[in-house]
N, C-alpha and C positions, 0 to 999 in steps of 0.2 A: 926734307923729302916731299917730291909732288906727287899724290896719286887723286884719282879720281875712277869711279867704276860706274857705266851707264847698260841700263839693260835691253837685249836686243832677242829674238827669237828665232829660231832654226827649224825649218820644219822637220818631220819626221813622220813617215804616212800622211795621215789626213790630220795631223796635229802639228801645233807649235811648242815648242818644249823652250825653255827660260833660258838663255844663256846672257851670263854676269862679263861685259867688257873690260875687264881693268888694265890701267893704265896707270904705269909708273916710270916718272923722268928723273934721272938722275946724271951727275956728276961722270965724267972721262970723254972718250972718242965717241962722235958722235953716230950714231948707229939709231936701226930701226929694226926692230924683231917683233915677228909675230906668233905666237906659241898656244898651243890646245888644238892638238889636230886638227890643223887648217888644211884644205889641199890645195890644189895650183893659184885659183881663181881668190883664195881668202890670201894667200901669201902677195899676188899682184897688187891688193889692196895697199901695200905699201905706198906703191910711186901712185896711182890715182889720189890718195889722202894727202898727198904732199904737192902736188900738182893743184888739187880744188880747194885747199888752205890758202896756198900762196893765191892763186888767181880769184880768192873771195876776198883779199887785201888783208889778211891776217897771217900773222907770224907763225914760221914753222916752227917748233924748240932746237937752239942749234945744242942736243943734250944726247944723252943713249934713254930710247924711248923700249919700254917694253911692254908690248900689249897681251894681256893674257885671255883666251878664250874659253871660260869653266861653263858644265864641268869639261874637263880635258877629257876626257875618254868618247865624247860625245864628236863624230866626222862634221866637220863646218863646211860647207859649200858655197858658193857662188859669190855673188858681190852682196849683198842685203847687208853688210857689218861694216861697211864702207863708213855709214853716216855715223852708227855708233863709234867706228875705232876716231874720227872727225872730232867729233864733239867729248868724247871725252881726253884726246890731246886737249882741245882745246879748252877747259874744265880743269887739267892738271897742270897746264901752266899759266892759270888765272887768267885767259881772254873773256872767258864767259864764267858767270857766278856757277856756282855749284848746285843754289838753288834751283838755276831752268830746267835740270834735267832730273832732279829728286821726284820721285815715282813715277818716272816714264819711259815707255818703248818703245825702240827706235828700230826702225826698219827703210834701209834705201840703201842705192847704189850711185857710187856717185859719178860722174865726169870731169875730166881734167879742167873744164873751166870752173867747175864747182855747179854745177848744174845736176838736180837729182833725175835719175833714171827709174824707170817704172820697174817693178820687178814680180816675182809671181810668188805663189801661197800665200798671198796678204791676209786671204779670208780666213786664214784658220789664226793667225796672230790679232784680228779685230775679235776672234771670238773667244779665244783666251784672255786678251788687254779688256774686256767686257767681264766676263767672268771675275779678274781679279781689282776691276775701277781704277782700274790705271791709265794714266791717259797714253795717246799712240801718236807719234809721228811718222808720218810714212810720207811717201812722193807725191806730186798731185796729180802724176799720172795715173795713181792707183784709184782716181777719183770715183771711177762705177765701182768698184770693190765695197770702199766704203758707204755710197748710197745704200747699196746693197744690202750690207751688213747691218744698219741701223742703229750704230754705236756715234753717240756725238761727243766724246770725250774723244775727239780727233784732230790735230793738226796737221793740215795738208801743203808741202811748202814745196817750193819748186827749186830752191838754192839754198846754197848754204849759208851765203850770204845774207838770205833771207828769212834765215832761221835766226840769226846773231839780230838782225835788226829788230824782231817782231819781240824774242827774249831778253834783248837784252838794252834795247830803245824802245822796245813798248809801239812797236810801229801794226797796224792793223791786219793783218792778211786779209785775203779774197777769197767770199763765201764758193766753195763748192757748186752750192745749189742751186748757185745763180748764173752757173754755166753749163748747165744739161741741156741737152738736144727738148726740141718739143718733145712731148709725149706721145707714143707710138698706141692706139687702138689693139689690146688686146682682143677682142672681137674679131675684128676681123682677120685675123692668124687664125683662131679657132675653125672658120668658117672653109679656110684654108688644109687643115687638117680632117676637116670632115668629107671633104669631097672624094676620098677613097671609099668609104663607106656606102654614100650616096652615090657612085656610079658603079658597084657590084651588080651586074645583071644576076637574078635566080639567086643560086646558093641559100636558099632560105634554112637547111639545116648550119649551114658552118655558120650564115650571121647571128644567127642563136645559139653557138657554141664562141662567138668571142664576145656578147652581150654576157653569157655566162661567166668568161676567161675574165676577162674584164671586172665585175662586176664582183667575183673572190681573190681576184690576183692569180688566177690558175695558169700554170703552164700549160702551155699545147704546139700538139705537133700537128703541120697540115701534112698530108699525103695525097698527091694527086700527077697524073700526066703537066707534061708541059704549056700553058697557058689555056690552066683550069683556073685561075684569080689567086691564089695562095698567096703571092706576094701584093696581091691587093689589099685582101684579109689580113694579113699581117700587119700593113702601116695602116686599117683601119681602128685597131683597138687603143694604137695611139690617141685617135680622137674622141673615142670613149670614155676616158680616164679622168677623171675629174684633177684641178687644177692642185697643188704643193701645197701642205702648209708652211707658214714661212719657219719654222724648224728644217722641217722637211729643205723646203729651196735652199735653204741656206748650205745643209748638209752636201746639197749637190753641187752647190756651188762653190763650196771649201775643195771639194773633189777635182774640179773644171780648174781651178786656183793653182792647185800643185803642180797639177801636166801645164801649165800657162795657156792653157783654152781662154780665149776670150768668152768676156759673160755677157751675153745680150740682157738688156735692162728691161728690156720688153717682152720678151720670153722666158724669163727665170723659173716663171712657176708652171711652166710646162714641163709635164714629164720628159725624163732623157729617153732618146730612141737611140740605140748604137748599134749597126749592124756592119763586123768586122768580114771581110772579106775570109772566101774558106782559106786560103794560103798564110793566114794569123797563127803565130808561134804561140806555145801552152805561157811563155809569159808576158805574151803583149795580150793575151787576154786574159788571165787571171792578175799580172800585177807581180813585180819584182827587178831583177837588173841589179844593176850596180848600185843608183842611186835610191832602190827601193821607192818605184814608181808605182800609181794604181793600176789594174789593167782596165781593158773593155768591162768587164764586168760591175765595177767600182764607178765607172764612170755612166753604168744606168741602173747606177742605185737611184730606188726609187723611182723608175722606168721601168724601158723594155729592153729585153738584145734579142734582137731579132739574129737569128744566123740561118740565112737561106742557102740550098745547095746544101743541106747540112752532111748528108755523106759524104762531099769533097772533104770535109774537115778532119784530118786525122784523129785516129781513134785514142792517141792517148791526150789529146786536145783536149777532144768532148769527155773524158774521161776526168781530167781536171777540173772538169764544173759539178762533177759530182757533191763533195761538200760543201760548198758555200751555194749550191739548190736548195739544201738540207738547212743551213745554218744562218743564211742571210751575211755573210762577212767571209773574207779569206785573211788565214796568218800565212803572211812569208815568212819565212825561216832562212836564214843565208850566213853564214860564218861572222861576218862582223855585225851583224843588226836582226832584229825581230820586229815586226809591225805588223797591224792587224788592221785592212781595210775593208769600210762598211760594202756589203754587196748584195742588198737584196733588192733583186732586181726581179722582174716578170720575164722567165724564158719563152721564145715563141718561133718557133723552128717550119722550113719548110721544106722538103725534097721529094724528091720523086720515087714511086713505089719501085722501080727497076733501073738500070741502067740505061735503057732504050727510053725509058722515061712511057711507055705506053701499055702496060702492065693492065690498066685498070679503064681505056682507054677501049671502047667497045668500037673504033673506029680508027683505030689501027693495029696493024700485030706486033704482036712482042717476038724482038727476034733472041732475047739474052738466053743462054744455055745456064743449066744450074748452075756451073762452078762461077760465072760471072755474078749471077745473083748471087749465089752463097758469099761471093766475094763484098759486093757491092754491099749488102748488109748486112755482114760482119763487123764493121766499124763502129754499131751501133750498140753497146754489149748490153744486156740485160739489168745490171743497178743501174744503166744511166736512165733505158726505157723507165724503168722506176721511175723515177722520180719524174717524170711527166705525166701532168694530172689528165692529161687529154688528148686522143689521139684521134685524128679527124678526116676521113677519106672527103678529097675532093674531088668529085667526078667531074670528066670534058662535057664541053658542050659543042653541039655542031657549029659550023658556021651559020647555016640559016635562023639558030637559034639568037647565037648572039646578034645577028644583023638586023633578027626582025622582034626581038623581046623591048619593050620599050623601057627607057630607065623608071624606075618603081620610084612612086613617092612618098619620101623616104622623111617622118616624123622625130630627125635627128636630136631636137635638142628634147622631146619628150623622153627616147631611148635616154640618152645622156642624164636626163634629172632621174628617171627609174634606176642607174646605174649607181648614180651617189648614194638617195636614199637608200640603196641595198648596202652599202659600203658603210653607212654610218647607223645600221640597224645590227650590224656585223662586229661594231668597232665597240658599241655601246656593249652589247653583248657577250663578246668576247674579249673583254677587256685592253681594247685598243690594237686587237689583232683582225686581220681581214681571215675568211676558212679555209686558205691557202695555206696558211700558217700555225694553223692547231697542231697541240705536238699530240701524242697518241692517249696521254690522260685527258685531255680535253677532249678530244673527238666523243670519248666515254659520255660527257658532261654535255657534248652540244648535238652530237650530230647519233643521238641515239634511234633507234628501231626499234617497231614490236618485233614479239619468237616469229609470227609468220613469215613478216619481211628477212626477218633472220637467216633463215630456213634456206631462202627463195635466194637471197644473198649470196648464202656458202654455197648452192648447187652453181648459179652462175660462176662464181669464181672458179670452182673445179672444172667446170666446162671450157672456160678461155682460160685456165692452167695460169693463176695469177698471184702474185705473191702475195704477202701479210701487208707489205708497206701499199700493193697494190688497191689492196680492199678498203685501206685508210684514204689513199686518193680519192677511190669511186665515190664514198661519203660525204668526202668534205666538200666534191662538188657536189654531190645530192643536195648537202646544207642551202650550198650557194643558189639553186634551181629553187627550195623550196624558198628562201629569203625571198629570190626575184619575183618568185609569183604569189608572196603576199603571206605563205603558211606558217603557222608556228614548228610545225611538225613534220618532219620525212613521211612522203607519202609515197604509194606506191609507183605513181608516175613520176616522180621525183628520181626516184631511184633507179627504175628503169631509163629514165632519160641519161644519165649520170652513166649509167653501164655501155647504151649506143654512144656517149663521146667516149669508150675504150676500146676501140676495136684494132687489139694488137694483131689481131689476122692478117690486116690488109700488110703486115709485116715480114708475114711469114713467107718463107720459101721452098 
């Protein structure tokens, strides 16, 4: 009896789960089956494996081969088990020792002349074959993957051919390293991201409300007439944000891995910016489908999602971000699979206070009748306003203003270093969380008040008629206002700055 088993992995959300290849030939009509719930793409694998044996000059088994894909209960997808079901044919009918592939995972797709194919979720399989010191053979097209990942327990081969010679002739493969592009200037991308910032004419209350946003992870909403800067503001706090740690980047780039987003090698540790068009279905942007995909949200984890026009966006859309604002992750749920992907991301929204878009616009009239307003924000329902920590009227500006105001010069990278040290005075403090993220016994512990501010607290809330979760927001940006300017302690200007970024009015109807 010939068997041989080589282990290979599958993803599953933002994870690689262990799957055991076995392979056993034996004796009658010669036949080839593949078994453990494989679908179209794993069952094809048949004639590609038979095709890239013969044409690497290696013997097919003329036997009945059977590949078993455990565990079985577990959906196999795409081609990534090509090289595995490969090598170990080639393992159970003694082409290759048994030793080359004892503690290692295999991941590639192959081509009929035996040539390996690049394929996607690599990075969450370098961060498990990491995790468990096992070493990885993947394609060497995956080659920025594994830069990336920083795991050298790596073999990168480009044939199968060239897997047999290097294991099993002792033949050398070709360093990686010594095939990357020059090295790209992060600097100057940053410089490049800053320029939204640096060209906002005025606005000096809203640049001090995403210096703030920024600076806690606070969500916020702009609210203003039609080309008041909002979607300026918005990709400005992009540039704010200080750079991934490499857990961090890595995480996002196991995310970009699965959808097969290419990863820029020069950009990694820059935050994700996503901003999905309003006509985005609830699961291209939360994450799920067939193959239990991430959505938009997943994908600026550890960023931003900007969603502009946000009242185009159907209501039970933005409904849908409701818990994972709350929780930083979404679980999909779906009859044959459960997966939970990471999703804490910075919301940052922008729309217009009316339909006519001129509501607040002292230089045009608003022609919308109530039932169109009533309509137009209604889509916005009240838990979701919840959960945005900041809500931000941006007012028009003339033309002569904007024509004749000169661009302000603008001390970007002083803001930027003020924004970290807030963030890492924040992290120490609060135990590796930014004040966006305190749950409601912490706030107790960090973002406490004297009885007067207390006092002065509840009578504001009862005035702008604001929920319990609402009072928790006000705070934990108060924290964030007083971090920024240096205080140990919520002061009263602290607090009142923290109530003017709430101004649910400019909401109402």
């Amino acid at each position: 009896m010939s068997f041989a088993t080589v282990y290979s992995r599958a993803p599953l959300g933002v994870d690689a789960v262990e799957v055991r290849v076995e392979t056993h030939l034996s004796n009658g009509l010669p036949a080839f089956a593949i078994v453990g719930l494989p679908e179209t793409a794993v069952k094809e694998a048949k004639e590609r494996v038979r095709s890239a044996i013969l044409n690497a000059g290696l013997e097919f088994p003329v036997k009945r081969i059977t590949v078993n894909l455990a565990p079985a209960d577990l959906p196999k997808t795409g081609g990534r088990f090509d090289l595995a079901i490969a090598l170990s044919i080639l393992a159970a009918s003694k082409q290759i020792p048994v030793e080359s592939i004892q503690d290692t995972e295999v991941i590639g797709e192959l081509a009929l002349d035996g040539c390996l194919r690049g394929i996607s979720a690599v990075i969450p399989s370098l961060v498990a074959a990491k995790k468990y010191q096992r070493r990885l053979i993947i394609p060497w097209a995956n080659q920025q993957e594994y830069l990336l990942a920083g795991y050298e327990n790596v073999c990168l081969i480009k044939t199968l051919a060239e897997f047999v010679a290097h294991f099993v002739a002792n033949q050398p493969l070709d360093d990686p390293r010594t095939d990357t592009n020059e090295q790209f200037d992060p600097g100057g991308y940053r410089m490049v991201l800053a320029q939204p910032f640096v060209a906002i004419k005025g606005q000096s209350m809203a640049k001090r409300a995403i210096q703030i946003a920024a600076s806690g992870g606070h969500h916020i909403l702009f609210v203003g007439p039609p080309g008041s800067g909002k979607t300026l503001l918005a990709h400005s706090i992009l540039s704010l944000l200080p750079e991934l740690e490499s857990e961090q980047a890595i995480e996002v780039a196991a995310i970009r891995s699965v959808v097969n987003q290419s990863i820029n090698q020069e950009q990694w540790r820059i935050p994700p910016l996503r901003s999905p068009h309003h006509t985005t279905t609830g699961i291209a942007l939360v994450g799920g489908g067939n193959k239990a995909s991430p959505g938009e949200i997943s994908l600026a984890h550890h960023g931003i999602l900007f969603l502009d026009e946000l009242t185009e966006f159907k209501a039970g859309v933005l409904d849908s971000l409701r818990e994972p604002l709350e929780s930083g992750e979404i679980t999909v749920s779906r009859a044959s699979y459960r997966v939970n992907f990471p999703a804490k991301f910075q919301l940052v929204a922008a729309m217009n206070p009316y339909p006519c878009g001129h509501a607040t616009n002292e230089h045009q009239n608003c022609s919308c009748t109530s039932q169109q307003i009533k309509r137009y924000l209604g889509k916005l329902s009240g838990p979701f306003l919840d959960r945005i920590d900041m809500l931000l009227e941006v007012p028009a500006r003339t033309q002569a203003e904007l024509l004749n105001t000169p661009v302000e010069t603008v001390d970007w990278q002083s803001i930027k270093f003020a924004i970290e040290t807030c963030r890492k005075l924040q992290l120490e403090r609060n135990e590796g969380k930014l004040n966006a993220e305190l749950t409601a016994w912490e706030i107790d512990a960090h973002c406490s008040i004297k009885k007067p501010l207390k006092r002065q607290l509840a009578t504001a809330m009862d005035r702008l008629r604001l929920s319990a979760r609402a009072t928790h927001k006000v705070l934990k940006v108060a924290r964030t206002v007083a971090d920024f300017s240096g205080s140990e302690n919520i002061q009263k200007e602290h607090l009142f700055e923290a109530l003017n970024f709430r101004k649910k009015d400019i909401l109402s109807s």
